[in-house]
PDB file of N, CA, C and O in Angstrom, chain B, residues numbered from 101:
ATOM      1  N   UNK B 101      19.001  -4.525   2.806  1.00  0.00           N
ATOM      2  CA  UNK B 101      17.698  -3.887   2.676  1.00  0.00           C
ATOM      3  C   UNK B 101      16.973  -3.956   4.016  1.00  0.00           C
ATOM      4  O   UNK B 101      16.741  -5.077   4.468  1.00  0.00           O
ATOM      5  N   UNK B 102      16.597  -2.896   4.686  1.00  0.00           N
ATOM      6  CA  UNK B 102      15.886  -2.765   5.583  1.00  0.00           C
ATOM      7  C   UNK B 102      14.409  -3.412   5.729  1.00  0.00           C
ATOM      8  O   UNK B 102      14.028  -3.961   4.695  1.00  0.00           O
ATOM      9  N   UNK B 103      13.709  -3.442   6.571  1.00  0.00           N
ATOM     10  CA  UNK B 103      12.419  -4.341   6.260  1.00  0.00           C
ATOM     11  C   UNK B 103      11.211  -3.040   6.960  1.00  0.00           C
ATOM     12  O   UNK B 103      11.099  -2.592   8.102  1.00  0.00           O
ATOM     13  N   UNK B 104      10.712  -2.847   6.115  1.00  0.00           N
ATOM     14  CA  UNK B 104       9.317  -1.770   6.680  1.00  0.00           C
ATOM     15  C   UNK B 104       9.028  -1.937   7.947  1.00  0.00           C
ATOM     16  O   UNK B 104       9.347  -3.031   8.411  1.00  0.00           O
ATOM     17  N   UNK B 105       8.489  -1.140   8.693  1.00  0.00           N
ATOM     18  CA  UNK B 105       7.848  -0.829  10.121  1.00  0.00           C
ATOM     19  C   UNK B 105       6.309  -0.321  10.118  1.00  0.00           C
ATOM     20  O   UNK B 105       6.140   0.872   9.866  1.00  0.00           O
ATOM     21  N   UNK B 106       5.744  -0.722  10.248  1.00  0.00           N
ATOM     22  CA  UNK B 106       3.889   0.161  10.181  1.00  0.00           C
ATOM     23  C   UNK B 106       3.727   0.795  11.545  1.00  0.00           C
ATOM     24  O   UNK B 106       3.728   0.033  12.512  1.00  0.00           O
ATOM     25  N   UNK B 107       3.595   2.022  11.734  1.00  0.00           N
ATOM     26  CA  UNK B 107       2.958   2.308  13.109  1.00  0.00           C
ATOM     27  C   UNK B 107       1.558   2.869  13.387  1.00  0.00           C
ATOM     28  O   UNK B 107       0.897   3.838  13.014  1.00  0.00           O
ATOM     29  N   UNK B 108       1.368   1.560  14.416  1.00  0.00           N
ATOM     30  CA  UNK B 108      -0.356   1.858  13.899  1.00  0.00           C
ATOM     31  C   UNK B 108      -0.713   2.890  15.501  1.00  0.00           C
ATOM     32  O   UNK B 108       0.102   3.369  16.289  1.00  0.00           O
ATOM     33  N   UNK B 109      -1.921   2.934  15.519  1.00  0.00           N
ATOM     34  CA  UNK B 109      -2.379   3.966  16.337  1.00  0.00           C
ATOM     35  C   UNK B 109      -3.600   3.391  16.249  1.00  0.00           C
ATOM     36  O   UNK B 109      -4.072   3.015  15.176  1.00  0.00           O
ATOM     37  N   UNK B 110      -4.425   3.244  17.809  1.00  0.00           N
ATOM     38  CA  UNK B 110      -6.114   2.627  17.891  1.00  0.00           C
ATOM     39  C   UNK B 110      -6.828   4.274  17.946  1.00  0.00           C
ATOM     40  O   UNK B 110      -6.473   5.084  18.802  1.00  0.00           O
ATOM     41  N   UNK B 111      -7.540   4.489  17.226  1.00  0.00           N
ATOM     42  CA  UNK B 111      -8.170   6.283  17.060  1.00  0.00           C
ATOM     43  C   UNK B 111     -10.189   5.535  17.646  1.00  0.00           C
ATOM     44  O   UNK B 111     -11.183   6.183  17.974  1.00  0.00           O
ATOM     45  N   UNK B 112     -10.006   4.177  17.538  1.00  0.00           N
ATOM     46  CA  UNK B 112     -11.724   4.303  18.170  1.00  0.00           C
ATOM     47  C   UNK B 112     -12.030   3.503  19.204  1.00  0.00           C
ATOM     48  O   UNK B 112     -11.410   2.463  18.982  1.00  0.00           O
ATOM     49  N   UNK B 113     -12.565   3.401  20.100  1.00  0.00           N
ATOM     50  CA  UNK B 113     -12.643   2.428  21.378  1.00  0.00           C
ATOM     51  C   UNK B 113     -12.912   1.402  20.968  1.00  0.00           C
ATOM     52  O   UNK B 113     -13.774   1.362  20.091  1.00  0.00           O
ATOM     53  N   UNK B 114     -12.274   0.119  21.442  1.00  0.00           N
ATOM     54  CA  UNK B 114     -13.093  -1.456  21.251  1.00  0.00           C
ATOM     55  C   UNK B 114     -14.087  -1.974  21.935  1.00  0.00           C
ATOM     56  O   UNK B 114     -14.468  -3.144  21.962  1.00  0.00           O
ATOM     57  N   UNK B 115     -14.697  -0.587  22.765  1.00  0.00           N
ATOM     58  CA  UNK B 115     -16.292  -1.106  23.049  1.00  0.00           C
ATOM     59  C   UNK B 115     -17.245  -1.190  22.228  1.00  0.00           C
ATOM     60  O   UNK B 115     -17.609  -0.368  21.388  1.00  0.00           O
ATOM     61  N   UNK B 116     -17.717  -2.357  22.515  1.00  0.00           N
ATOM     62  CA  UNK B 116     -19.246  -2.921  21.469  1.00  0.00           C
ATOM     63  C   UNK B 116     -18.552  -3.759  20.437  1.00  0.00           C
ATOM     64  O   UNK B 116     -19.175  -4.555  19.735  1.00  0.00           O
ATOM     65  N   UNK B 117     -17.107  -3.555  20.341  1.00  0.00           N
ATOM     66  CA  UNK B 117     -16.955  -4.724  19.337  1.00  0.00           C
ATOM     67  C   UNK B 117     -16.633  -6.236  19.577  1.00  0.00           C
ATOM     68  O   UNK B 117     -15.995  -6.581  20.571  1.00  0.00           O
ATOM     69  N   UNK B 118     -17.146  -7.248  18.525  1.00  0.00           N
ATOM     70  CA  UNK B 118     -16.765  -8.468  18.769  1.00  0.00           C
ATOM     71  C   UNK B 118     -15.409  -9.049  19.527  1.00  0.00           C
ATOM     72  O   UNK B 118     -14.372  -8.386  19.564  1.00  0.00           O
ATOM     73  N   UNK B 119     -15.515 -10.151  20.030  1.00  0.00           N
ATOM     74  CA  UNK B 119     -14.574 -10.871  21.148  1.00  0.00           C
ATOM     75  C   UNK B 119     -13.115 -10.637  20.197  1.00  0.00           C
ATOM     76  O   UNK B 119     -12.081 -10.121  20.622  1.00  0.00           O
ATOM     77  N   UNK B 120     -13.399 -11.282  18.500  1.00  0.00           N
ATOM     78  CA  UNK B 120     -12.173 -11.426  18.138  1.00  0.00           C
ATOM     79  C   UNK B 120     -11.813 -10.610  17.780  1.00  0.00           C
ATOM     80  O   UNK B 120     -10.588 -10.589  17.665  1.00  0.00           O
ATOM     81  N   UNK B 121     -12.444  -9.600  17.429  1.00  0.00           N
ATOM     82  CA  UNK B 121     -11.602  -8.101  17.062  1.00  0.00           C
ATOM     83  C   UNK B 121     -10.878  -7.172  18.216  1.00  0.00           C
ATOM     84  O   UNK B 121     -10.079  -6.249  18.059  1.00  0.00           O
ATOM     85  N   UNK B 122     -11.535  -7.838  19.675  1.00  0.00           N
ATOM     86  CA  UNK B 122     -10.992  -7.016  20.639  1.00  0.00           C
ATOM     87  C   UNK B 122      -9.182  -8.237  20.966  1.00  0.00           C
ATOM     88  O   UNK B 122      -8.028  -7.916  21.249  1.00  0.00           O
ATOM     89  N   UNK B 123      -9.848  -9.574  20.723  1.00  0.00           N
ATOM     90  CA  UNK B 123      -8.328 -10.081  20.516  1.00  0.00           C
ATOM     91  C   UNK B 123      -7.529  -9.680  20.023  1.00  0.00           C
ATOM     92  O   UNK B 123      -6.522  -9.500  20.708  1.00  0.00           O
ATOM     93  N   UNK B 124      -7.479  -9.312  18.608  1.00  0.00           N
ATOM     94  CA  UNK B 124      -6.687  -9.032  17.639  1.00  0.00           C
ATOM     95  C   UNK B 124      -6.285  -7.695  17.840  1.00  0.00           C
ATOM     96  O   UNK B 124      -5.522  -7.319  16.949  1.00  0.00           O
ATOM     97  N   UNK B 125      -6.532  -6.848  18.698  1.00  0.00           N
ATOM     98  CA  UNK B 125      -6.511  -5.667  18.936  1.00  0.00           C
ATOM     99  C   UNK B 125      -5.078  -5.970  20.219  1.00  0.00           C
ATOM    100  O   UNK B 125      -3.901  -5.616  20.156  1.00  0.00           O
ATOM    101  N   UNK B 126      -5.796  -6.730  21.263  1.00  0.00           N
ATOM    102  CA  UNK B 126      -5.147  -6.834  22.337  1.00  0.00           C
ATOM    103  C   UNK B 126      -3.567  -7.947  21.742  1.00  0.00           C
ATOM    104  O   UNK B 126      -2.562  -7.868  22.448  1.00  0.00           O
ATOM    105  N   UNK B 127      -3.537  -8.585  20.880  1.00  0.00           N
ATOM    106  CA  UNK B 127      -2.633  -9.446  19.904  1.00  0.00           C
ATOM    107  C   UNK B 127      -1.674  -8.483  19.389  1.00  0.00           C
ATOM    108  O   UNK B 127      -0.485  -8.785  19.490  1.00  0.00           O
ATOM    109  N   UNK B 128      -2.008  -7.306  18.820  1.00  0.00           N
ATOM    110  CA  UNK B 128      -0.910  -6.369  18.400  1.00  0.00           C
ATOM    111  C   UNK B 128      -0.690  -6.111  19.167  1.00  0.00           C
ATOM    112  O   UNK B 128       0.435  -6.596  19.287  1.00  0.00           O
ATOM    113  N   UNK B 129      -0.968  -5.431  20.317  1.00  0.00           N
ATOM    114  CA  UNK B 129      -0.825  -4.531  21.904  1.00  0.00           C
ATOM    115  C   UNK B 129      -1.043  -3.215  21.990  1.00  0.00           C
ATOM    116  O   UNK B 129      -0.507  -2.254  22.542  1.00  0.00           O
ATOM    117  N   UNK B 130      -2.542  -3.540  20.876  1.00  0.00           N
ATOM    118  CA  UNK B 130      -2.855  -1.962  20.976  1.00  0.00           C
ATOM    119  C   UNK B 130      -4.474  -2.131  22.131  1.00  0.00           C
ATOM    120  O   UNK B 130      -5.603  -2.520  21.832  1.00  0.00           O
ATOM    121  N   UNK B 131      -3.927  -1.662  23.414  1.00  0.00           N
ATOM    122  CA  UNK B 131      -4.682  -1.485  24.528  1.00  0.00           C
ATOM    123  C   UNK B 131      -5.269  -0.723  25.256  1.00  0.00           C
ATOM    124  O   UNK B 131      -5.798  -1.031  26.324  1.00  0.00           O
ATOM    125  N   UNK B 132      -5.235   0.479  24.700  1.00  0.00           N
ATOM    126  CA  UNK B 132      -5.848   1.580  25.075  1.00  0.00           C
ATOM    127  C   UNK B 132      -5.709   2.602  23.512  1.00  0.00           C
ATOM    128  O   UNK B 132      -4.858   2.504  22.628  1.00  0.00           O
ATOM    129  N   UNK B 133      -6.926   3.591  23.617  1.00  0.00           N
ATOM    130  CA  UNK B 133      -7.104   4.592  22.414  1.00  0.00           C
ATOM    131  C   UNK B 133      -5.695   5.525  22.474  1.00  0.00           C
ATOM    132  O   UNK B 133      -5.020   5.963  23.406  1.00  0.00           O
ATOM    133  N   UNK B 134      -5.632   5.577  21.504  1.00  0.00           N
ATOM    134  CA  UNK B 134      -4.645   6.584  21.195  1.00  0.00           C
ATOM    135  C   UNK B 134      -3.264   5.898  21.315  1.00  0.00           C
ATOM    136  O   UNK B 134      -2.286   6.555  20.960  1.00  0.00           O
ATOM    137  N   UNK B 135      -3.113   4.811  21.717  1.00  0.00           N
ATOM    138  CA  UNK B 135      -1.933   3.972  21.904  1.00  0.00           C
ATOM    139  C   UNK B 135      -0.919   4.063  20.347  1.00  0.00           C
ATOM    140  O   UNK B 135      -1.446   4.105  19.235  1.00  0.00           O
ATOM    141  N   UNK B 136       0.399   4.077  20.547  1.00  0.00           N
ATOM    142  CA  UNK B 136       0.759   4.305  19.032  1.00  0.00           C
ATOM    143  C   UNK B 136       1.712   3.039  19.352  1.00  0.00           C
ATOM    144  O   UNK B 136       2.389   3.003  20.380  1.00  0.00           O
ATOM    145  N   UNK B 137       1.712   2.042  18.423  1.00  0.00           N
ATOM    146  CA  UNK B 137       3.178   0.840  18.764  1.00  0.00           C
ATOM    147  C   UNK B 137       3.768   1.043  17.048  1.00  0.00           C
ATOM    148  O   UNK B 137       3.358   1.751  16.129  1.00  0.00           O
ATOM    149  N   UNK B 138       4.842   0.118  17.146  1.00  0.00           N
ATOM    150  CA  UNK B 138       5.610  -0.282  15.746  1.00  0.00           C
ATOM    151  C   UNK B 138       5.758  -1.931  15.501  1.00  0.00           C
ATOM    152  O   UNK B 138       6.018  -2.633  16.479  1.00  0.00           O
ATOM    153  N   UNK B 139       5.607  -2.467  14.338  1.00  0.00           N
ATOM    154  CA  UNK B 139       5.156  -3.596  14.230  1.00  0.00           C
ATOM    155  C   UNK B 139       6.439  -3.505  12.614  1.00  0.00           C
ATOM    156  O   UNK B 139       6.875  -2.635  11.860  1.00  0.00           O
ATOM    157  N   UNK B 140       6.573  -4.984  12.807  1.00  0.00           N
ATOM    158  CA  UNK B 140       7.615  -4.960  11.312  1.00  0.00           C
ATOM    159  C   UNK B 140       5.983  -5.489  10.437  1.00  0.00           C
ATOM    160  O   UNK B 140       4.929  -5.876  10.942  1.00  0.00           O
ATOM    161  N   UNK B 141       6.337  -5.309   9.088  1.00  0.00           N
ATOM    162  CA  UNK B 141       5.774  -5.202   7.866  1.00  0.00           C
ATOM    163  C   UNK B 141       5.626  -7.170   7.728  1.00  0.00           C
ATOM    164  O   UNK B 141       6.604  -7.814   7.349  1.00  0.00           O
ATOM    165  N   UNK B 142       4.503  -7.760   8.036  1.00  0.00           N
ATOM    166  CA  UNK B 142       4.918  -9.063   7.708  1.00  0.00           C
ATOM    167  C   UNK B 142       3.500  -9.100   7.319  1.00  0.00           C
ATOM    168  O   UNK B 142       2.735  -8.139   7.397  1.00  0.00           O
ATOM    169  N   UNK B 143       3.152 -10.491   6.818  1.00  0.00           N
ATOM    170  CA  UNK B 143       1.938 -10.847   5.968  1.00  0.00           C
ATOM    171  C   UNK B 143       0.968 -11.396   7.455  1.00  0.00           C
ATOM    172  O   UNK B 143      -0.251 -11.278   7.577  1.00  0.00           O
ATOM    173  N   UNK B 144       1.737 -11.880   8.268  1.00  0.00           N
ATOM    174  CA  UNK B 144       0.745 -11.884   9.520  1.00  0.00           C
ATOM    175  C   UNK B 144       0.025 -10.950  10.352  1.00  0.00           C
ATOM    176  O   UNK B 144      -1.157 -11.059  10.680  1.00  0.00           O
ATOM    177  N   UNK B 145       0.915  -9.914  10.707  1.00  0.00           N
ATOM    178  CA  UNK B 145       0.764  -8.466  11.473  1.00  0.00           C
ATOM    179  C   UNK B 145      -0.416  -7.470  10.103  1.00  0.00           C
ATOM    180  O   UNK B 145      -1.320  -6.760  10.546  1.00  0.00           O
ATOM    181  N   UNK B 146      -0.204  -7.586   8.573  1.00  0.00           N
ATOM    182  CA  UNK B 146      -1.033  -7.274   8.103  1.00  0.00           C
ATOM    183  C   UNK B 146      -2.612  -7.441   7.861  1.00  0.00           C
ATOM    184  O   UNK B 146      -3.504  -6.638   7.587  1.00  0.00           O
ATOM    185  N   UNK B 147      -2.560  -9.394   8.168  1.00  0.00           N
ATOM    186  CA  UNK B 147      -3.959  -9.770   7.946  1.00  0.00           C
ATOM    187  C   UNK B 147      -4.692  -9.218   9.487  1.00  0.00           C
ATOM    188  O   UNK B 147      -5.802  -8.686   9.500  1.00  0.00           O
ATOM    189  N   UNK B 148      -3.890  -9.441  10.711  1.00  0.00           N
ATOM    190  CA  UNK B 148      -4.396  -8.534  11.893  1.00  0.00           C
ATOM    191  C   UNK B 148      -4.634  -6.998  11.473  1.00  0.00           C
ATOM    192  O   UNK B 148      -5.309  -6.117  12.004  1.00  0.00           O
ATOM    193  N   UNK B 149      -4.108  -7.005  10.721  1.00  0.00           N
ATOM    194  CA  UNK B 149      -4.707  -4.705  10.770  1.00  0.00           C
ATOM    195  C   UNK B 149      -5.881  -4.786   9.794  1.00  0.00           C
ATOM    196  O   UNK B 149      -6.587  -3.785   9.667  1.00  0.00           O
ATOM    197  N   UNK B 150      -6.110  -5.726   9.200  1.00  0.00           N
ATOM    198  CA  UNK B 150      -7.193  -6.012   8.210  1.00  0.00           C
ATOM    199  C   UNK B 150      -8.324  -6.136   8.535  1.00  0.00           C
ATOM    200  O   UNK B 150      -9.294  -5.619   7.980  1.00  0.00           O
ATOM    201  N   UNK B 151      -8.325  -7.204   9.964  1.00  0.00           N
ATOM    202  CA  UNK B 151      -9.560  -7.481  10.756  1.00  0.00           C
ATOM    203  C   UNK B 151      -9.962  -6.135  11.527  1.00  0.00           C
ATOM    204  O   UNK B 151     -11.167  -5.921  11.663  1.00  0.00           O
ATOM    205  N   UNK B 152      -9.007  -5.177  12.062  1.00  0.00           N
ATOM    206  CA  UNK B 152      -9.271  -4.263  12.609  1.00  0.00           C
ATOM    207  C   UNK B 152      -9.425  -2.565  12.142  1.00  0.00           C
ATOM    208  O   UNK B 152      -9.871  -1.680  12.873  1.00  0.00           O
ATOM    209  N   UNK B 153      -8.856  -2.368  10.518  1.00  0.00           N
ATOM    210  CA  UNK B 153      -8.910  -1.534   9.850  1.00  0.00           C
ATOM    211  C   UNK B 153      -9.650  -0.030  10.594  1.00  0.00           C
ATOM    212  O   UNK B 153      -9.139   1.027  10.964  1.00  0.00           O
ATOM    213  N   UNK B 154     -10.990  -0.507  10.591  1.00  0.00           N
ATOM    214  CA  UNK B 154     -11.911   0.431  11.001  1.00  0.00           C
ATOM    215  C   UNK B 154     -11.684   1.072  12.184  1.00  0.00           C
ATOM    216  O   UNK B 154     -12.230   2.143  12.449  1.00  0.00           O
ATOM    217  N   UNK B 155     -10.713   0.357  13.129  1.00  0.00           N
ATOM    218  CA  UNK B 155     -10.408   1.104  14.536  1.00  0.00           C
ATOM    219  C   UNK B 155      -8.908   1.765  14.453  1.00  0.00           C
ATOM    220  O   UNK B 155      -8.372   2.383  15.372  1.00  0.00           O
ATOM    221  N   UNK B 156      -8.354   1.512  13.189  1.00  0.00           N
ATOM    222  CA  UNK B 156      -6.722   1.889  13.513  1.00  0.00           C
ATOM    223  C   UNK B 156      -6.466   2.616  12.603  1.00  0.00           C
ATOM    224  O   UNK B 156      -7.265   2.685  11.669  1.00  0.00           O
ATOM    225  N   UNK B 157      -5.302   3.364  12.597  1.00  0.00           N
ATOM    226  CA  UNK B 157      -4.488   4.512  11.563  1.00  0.00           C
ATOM    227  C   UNK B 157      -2.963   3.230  11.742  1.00  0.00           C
ATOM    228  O   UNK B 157      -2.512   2.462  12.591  1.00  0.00           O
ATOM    229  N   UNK B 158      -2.683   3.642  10.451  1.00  0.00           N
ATOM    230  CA  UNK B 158      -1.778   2.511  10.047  1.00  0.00           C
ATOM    231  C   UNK B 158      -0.696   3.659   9.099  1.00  0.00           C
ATOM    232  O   UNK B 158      -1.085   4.188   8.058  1.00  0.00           O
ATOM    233  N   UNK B 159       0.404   3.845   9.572  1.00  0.00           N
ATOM    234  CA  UNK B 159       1.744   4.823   8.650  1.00  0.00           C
ATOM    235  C   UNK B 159       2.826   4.052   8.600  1.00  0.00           C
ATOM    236  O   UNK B 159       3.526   3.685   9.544  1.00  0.00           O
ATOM    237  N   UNK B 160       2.969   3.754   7.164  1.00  0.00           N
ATOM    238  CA  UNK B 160       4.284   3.316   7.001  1.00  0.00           C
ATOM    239  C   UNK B 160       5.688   3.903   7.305  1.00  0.00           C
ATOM    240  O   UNK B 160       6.064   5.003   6.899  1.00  0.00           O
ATOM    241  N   UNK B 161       6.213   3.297   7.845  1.00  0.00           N
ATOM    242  CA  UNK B 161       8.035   3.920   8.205  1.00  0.00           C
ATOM    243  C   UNK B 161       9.063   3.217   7.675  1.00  0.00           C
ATOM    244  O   UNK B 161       9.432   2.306   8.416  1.00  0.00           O
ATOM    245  N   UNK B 162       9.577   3.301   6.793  1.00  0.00           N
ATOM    246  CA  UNK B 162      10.788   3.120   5.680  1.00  0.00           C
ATOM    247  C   UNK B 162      12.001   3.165   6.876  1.00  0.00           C
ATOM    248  O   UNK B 162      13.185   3.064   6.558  1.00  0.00           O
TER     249      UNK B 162
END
């Protein structure tokens, strides 16, 4: 069984936002807008897209 992939994408700038949300931003390695990475599906990498929801597009890849 294969293990999910999420590919997220930052769609809003992390100016004006808090220190740890710009961590958690810079923690995935999403570092510039429009940046697209792939991340495996884990309960850690999720609670990070959680804190940052509001700045990211998140697509699952099977």
């Amino acid at each position: 069984m294969a293990t999910k992939e999420l590919k997220l994408t930052l769609k809003k700038s992390m100016i004006g936002s808090p220190q740890k949300v710009r961590e958690t931003l810079v923690g995935l390695g999403l570092t510039r807008t429009n940046k697209t990475i792939i991340r495996k599906d884990t309960p850690a990498i999720r609670g990070m897209i959680d804190k940052v929801r509001h700045l990211v597009v998140v697509v699952v890849e099977e």
